[in-house]
C-alpha positions in Angstrom: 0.0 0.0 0.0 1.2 3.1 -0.8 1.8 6.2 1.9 -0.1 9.3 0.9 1.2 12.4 2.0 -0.3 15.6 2.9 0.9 18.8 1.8 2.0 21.4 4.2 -1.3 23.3 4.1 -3.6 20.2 5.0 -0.8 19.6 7.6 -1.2 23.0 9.2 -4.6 22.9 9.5 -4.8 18.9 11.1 -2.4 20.3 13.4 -5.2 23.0 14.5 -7.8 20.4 14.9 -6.1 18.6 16.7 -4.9 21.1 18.9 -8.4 22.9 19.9 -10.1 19.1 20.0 -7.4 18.7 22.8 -8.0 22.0 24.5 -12.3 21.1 24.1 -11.4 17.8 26.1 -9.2 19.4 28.7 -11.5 22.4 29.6 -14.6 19.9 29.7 -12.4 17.8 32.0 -11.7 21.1 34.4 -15.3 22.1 34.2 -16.7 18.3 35.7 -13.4 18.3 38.4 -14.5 22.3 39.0 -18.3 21.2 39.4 -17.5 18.4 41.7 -15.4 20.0 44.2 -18.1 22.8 45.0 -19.5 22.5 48.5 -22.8 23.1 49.0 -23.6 25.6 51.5 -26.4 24.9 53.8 -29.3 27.2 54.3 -29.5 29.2 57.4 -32.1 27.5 59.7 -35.5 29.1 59.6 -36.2 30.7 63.2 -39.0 28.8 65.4 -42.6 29.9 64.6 -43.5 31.8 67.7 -46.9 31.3 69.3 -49.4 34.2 68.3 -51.5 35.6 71.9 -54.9 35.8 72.1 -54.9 39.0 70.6 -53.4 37.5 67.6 -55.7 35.2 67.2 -58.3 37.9 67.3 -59.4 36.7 70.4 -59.7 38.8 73.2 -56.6 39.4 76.3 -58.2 37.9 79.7 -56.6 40.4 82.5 -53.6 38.8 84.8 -56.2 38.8 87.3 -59.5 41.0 89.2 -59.2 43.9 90.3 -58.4 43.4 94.5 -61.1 43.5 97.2 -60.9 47.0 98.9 -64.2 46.2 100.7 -65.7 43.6 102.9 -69.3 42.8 103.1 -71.7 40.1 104.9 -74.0 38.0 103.1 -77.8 37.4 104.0 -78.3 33.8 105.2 -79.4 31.7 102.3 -77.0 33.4 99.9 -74.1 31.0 98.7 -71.1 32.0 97.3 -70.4 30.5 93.5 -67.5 31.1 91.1 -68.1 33.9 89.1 -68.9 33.5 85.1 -67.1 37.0 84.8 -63.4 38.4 85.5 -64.9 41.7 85.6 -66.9 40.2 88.7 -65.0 40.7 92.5 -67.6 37.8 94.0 -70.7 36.2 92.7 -74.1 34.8 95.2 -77.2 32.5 94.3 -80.1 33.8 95.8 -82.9 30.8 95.8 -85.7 31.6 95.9 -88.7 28.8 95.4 -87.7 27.0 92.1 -86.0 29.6 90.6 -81.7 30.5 91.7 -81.4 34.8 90.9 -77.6 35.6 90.5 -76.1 38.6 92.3 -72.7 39.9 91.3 -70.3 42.3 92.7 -68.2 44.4 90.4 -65.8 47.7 90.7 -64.9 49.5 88.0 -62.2 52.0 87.6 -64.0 56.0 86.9 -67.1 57.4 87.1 -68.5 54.5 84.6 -71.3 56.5 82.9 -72.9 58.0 86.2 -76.7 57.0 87.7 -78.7 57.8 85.0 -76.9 56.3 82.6 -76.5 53.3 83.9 -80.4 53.0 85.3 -81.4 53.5 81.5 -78.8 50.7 80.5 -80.2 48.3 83.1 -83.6 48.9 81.9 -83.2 48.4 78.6 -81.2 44.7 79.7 -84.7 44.2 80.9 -86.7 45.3 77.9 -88.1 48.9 79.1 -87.5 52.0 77.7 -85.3 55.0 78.9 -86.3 57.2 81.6 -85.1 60.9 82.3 -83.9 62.5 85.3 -87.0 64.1 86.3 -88.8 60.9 85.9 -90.1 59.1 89.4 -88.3 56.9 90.8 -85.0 57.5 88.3 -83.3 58.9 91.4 -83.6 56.0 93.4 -83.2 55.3 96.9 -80.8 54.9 99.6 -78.9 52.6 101.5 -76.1 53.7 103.7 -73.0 52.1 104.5 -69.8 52.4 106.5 -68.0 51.9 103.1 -70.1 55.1 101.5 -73.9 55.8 100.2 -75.4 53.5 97.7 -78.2 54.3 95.7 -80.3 51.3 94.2 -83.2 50.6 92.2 -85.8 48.3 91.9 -86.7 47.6 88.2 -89.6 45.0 86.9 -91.0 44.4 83.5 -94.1 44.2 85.1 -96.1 44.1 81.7 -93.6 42.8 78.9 -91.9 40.0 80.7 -92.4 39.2 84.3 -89.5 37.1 84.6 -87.2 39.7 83.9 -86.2 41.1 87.0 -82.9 43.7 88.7 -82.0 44.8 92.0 -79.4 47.1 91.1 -77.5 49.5 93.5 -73.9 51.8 92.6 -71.6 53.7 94.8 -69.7 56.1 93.6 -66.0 56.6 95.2 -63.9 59.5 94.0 -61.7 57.0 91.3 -64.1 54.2 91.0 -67.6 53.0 91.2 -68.8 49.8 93.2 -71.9 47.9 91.4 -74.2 44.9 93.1 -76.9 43.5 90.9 -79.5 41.0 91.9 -81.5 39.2 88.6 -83.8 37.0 88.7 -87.6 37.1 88.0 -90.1 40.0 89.7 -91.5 37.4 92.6 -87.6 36.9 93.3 -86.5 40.7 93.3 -89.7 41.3 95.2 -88.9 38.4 98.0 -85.6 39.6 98.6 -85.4 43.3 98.5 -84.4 43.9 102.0 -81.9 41.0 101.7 -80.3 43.2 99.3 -80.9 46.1 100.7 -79.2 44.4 104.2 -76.5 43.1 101.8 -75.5 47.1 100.6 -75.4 48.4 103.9 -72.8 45.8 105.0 -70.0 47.4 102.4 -67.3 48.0 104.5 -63.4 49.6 103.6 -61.2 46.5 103.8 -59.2 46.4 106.9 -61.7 48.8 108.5 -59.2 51.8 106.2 -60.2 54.1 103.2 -61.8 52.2 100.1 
């Protein structure tokens, strides 16, 4: 067989293929060695999900606790102390009477809290009547004095709309706060146990025999 040879032109440019095949194969080479000596780095760690509060949640904040006793009082006998169904409350009673339990509750609140009227007009309309003004009988209620200050109270009946809505309501005003004690429970009840209540007000007493 004989050798063909190439002329220097076709030499030059095998030469040149050769060459930048080579340098193809050496840079793909780097490139896998390059790619398999990266490190990977690892993601910072995501922070703890923190627990949302009842505000969060769109519920509502319960307070740390009640507001503290500044008073002492006696209950009638018959009147048994239960837990209360409020945090606002300071002390909640049953009053039985018959078949039927009336619930009395205790509560302070910080202020004036609206003043008499208002909050006669707020209790009646609890119980279904309408508004009364100041000149109306009876808005001014009547009064039951204590060691601990003056209540004034009210009796209020739907006599004609709904019998078994009942209050005994009395507030004492103190210079930062007002003291309310509410008896509900149908008219017979409220009726039955007016002077209980009335006995129960003037018992208020400044804790420690002190200033409320």
């Amino acid at each position: 067989m004989g050798v063909t040879f190439l002329g220097p032109i076709h030499g030059v440019y095998l030469m040149r293929f050769v060459l930048l095949l080579s340098c193809s194969i050496l840079l793909a080479a780097c490139g896998e060695a390059k790619d398999g000596d990266q490190r990977r780095v690892p993601e910072a760690p995501s922070a703890p999900p923190t627990e949302s509060s009842p505000m969060d949640s769109g519920g509502v904040m319960a307070p740390a606790s009640t507001a503290p006793r500044t008073y002492t009082w006696q209950a009638p006998a018959g009147w048994t102390e239960v837990e209360s169904t409020s945090s606002m409350r300071l002390v909640s009673f049953s009053v039985p009477h018959g078949d039927e339990v009336g619930d009395l509750s205790v509560t302070k609140l910080s202020g004036g809290a609206g003043g008499m009227l208002a909050n006669l007009n707020r209790w009646r309309g609890q119980l279904g009547l309408e508004p009364v003004g100041p000149d109306t009988p009876g808005a001014a209620g009547q009064v039951a004095q204590a060691s601990a200050g003056t209540f004034t109270w009210w009796s209020i009946v739907n006599d004609e709309g709904d019998p078994s809505a009942g209050m005994l309501a009395g507030m004492l005003e103190a210079p930062d706060h007002v003291m309310f004690v509410k008896l509900t429970g149908s008219g017979e009840l409220i009726a039955a146990h007016e002077a209980e209540f009335v006995e129960f007000l003037a018992s208020f007493a400044p804790a420690d025999g002190g200033a409320s």
